[in-house]
VOLUM-744028 format. One record per residue (C-alpha): y, z, x. Coordinates in pm, whole numbers, plus 50000, padded with zeros to 5 digits. Layout:
YZX;...
//
This chain:
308343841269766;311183865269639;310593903069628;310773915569316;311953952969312;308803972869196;310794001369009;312473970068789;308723960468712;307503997568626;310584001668392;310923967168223;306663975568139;308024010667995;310513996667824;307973972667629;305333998467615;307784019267403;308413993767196;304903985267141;303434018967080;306614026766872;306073994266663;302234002666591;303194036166475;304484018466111;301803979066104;298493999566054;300174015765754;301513988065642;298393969265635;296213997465509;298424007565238;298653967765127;295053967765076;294904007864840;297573994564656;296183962664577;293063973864474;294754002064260;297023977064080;293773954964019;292543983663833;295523992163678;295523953863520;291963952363470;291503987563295;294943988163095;294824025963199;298854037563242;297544062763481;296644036163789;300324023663734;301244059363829;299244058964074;300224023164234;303954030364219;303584062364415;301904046464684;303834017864626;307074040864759;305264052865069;304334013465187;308174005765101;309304031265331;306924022765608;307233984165590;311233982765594;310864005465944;308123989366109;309943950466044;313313969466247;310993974966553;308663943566536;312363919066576;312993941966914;309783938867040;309943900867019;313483900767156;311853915067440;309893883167599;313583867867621;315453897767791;313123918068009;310623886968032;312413859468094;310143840468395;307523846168138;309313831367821;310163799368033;306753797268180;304573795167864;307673792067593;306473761367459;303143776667337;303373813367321;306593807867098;304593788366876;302663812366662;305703837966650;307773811966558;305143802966214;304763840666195;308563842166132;309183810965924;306053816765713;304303849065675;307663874065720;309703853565453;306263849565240;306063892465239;309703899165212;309933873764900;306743892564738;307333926664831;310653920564580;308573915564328;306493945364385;309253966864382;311863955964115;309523932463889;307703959463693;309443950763347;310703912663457;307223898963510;304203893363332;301353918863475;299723888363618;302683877263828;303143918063936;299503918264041;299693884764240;302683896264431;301193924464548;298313910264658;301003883064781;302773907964972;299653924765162;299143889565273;301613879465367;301713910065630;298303904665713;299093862065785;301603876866000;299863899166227;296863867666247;299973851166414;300993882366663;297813886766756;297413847366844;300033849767097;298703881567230;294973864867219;296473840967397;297353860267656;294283874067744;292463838767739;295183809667769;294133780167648;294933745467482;297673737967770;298463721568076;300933726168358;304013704568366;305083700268734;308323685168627;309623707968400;307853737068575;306603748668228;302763748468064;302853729467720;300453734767444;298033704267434;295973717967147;296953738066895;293783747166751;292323764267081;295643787367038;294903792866750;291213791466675;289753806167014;286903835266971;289483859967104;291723855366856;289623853066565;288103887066675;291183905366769;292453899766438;289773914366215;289183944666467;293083950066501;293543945466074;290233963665985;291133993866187;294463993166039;292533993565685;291214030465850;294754044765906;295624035165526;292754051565416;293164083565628;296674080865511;295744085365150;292644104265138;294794130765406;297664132965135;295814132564832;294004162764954;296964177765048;297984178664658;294524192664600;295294222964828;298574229764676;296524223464285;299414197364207;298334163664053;294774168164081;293254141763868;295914116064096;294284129964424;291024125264302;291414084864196;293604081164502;290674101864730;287654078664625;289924045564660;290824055764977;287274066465134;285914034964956;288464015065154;287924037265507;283714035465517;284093998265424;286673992865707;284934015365948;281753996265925;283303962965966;285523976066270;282763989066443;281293952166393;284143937466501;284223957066813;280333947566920;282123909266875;285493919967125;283243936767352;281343905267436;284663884467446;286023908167724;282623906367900;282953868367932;286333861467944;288073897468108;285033911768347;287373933368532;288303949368203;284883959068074;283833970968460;287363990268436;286274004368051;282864015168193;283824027368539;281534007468665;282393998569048;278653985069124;277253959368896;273763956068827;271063943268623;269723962968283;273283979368309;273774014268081;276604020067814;277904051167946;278094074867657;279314107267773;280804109168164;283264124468365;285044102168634;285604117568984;288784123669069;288444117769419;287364079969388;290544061269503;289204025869571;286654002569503;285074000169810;284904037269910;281654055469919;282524087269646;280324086769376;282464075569067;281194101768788;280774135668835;277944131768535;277194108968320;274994104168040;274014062367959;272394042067679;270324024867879;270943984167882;273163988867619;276263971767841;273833941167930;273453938967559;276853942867465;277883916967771;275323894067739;273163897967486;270183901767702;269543934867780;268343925068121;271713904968219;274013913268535;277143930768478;279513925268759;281413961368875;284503957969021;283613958069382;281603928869273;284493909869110;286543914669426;284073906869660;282413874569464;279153861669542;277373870169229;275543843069000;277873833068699;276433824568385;276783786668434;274333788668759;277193789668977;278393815569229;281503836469137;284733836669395;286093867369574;289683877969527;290263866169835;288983831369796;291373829569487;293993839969623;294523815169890;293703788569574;296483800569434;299013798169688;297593761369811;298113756369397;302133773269479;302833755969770;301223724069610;304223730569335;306783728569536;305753701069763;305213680969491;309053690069364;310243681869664;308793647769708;309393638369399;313603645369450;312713626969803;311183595969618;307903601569805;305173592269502;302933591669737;303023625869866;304313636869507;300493619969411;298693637469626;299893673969611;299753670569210;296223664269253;296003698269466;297943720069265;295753706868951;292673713369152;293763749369198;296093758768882;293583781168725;294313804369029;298073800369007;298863838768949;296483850569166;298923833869493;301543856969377;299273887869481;299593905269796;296453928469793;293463923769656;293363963169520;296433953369286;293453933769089;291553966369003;293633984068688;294214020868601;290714030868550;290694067068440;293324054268212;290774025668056;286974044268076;289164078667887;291044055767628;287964038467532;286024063267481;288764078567291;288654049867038;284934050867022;284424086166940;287294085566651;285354054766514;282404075866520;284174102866353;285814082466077;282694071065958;281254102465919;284694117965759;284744090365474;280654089765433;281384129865370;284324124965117;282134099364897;279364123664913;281494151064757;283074132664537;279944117664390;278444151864332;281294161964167;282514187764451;285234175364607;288234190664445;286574232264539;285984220664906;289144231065072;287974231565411;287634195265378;291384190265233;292314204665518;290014182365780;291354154665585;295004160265605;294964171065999;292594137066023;295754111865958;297344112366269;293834102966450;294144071166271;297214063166483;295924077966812;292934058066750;294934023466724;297134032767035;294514039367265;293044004567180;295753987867231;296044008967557;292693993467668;293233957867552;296863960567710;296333979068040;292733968168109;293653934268185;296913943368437;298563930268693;298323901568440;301393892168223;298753862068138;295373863868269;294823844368584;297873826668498;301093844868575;301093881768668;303293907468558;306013908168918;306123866568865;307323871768505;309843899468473;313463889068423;315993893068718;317753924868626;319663958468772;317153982868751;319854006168579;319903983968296;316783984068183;317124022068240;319704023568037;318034004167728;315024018167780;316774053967669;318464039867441;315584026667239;314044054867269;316734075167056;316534048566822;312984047066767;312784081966762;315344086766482;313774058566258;310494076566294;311904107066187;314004090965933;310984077265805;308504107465833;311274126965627;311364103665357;308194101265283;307824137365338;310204136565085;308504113064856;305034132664880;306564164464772;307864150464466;304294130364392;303354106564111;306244099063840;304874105063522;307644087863332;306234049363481;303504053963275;306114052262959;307434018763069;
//
């Protein structure tokens, strides 16, 4: 097996986590913005009232701004798979292309075509036709991250393929398990609804920020109840949404929930840990420190969440590495170990059966297919030297969870608040508040990264779980190069986002446009 340089590994993962976390920086606004504006316009049409038209163009301005960045950084980040992931792109190409391929043929030339309209059809089209197109637009952005977040579903739980000895590739068999599967279907209504909660923050934060200043009150104030309306609606169902994902990584990703609880010793009637401190001084798995310094536990809340029985076994992670624990099926779960000698019979299998079938030998050919079959669903774990390279960054999981959690928490309560005022008429006097709300839009994005840092990080050293991990799929390059690029987008990202921030800094300062509401 070749050795892949580690630092090439570390840096090519950099270089895509930059991307990424750049990238998510301008989607959530996107999508949460589609929705405000949507809703506003529907008003707008409905009510014949000029002022929602001032209204949905100034918001309008701000989406504009944010969409035409965030499309620059989403074509790099795809790019990606073929440069810095090339084993990876040739491995599962045939299936993982699939959905990105539909995302760009369909739902990116669907939004660009509408988001025209929205923008220069005001006095070409019929109100009707406006209205559709932005509606159009929204989702056509939303149809496109269903498709992203396929692939990365995908990922996390491949199915609806098989392995193709002779072309040394896995082709999709069934595009509906891509497609369909429970991962997917959940990761795209917690990743879209949450994004709903950044648009909201996004408006409610600047619309107070006009009511501090005592500019374009009576705009604030619409804008401030859409926008809460829009946040306590989307907090709810995210919060709903994550119960669903929970479960998903339970069954499908165990290591990933033990890693998000810091759970190292599984048990039965298993606590949601609420409030904890990890102890630094736990290095490994199978050491005998104490893993929390305190803690404070819902009791069989994580059997619930896992299992749905609150009484249910929740393997830790000395469990998962170690095996011997009842599955759900009735059977007996495999050690690391065990796997990892599957999956290098399932490797060596491979290339016995390549060689025997250039030799001629069907035989032989026959009868290490049928081993490499019977072991393929370890195949990545034969490319593992140690069985501690399983166990991910914990402190970096259990904190980044939690992180998410609380925010959630926090939201709910911040938008509950702002309808409260605003229905008793007290809103536009509380200044406190317009301050809470304006420093609150940034925890709408910190919130989003540090779920994606779970989803993304909790299930490492996998490039695809149990498939292919991440040293079997990086692309053979100098280590300087990636260096090198990995710089290099970060001065570009870094100058779009401030390029961005200014102009809508920009935008915000001048506010609503009074003379749309003449046209």
């Amino acid at each position: 097996m070749e050795i892949i340089d580690v630092s090439l590994i570390d840096w090519s993962r950099a270089q895509f986590a930059l991307t990424a976390i750049y990238h998510w920086l301008f989607v959530p606004l996107t999508l949460g913005l589609a929705v405000v504006v949507g809703i506003m316009e529907t008003l707008y049409y409905v009510t014949q009232k000029k002022y929602w038209k001032e209204t949905v163009v100034f918001w309008m301005r701000l989406f504009g701004v944010n969409f035409a960045i965030g499309v620059a950084t989403g074509l790099i980040l795809e790019f990606q798979f073929g440069t810095n992931w090339s084993n990876y792109s040739w491995f599962v190409g045939d299936i993982f292309g699939a959905p990105l391929a539909i995302e760009g043929i369909v739902a990116f030339f669907m939004e660009s075509t509408f988001v025209a309209v929205m923008f220069f059809g005001w006095n070409k089209v019929s109100r009707g036709f406006h209205l559709a197109s932005t509606w159009l637009a929204g989702l056509g952005a939303t149809i496109s991250a269903w498709w992203i977040l396929v692939a990365n579903a995908w990922m996390q739980h491949p199915v609806g393929m098989t392995f193709n000895p002779d072309t040394a590739r896995n082709e999709m068999v069934n595009f509906a398990d891509v497609a369909l599967q429970s991962i997917a279907v959940n990761k795209f209504f917690h990743t879209v609804l949450s994004s709903w909660v950044v648009g909201a923050l996004f408006v409610v934060g600047v619309s107070c920020w006009y009511l501090l200043r005592n500019r374009h009150s009576e705009f604030a104030l619409r804008s401030i109840r859409i926008g809460a309306i829009v946040g306590i609606v989307a907090v709810l169902l995210t919060a709903m949404t994550g119960d669903g994902s929970g479960y998903e990584v339970a069954q499908k990703q165990p290591m990933k929930l033990a890693a998000m609880e810091g759970l190292y010793q599984g048990s039965q009637d298993a606590g949601l840990v609420a409030v904890a401190a990890l102890n630094p001084a736990k290095k490994n798995y199978n050491d005998s420190v104490e893993p929390f310094l305190f803690r404070v536990e819902i009791p069989y809340m994580l059997s619930m969440l896992a299992n749905r029985d609150m009484h249910a076994f929740v393997p830790g992670i000395k469990d998962i590495i170690e095996g011997g624990y009842e599955l759900p099926d009735g059977g007996k779960a495999l050690s690391a170990r065990e796997k990892m000698d599957k999956g290098q019979q399932a490797i060596t299998a491979f290339a016995q059966y390549r060689k025997a079938k250039h030799q001629g030998d069907d035989s032989l050919a026959d009868a290490s297919r049928k081993i490499m079959e019977n072991n393929m669903s370890y195949f990545g774990y034969g490319y593992l030297k140690d069985v501690g390279d399983l166990v991910p960054n914990v402190p970096l999981v259990f904190y980044t969870f939690r992180i998410m959690v609380m925010l959630g928490g926090y939201f709910c309560a911040f938008f509950a608040l702002v309808l409260f005022l605003s229905w008793r008429k007290r809103l536009a006097s509380c200044r406190w508040l317009h301050w809470v709300a304006f420093l609150s839009i940034p925890l709408g994005y910190l919130a989003g990264q540090a779920g994606w840092v779970v989803a993304e990080c909790g299930r490492q050293p996998w490039a695809i779980q149990d498939i292919l991990p991440v040293n079997a799929a990086v692309s053979h390059l100098a280590v300087s190069n990636v260096q090198t690029t990995f710089f290099l987008f970060l001065l570009l990202f870094t100058i779009l986002l401030v390029a961005e921030i200014s102009i809508m800094v920009k935008v915000v300062r001048k506010g609503p446009d009074k003379s749309v509401t003449e046209s």
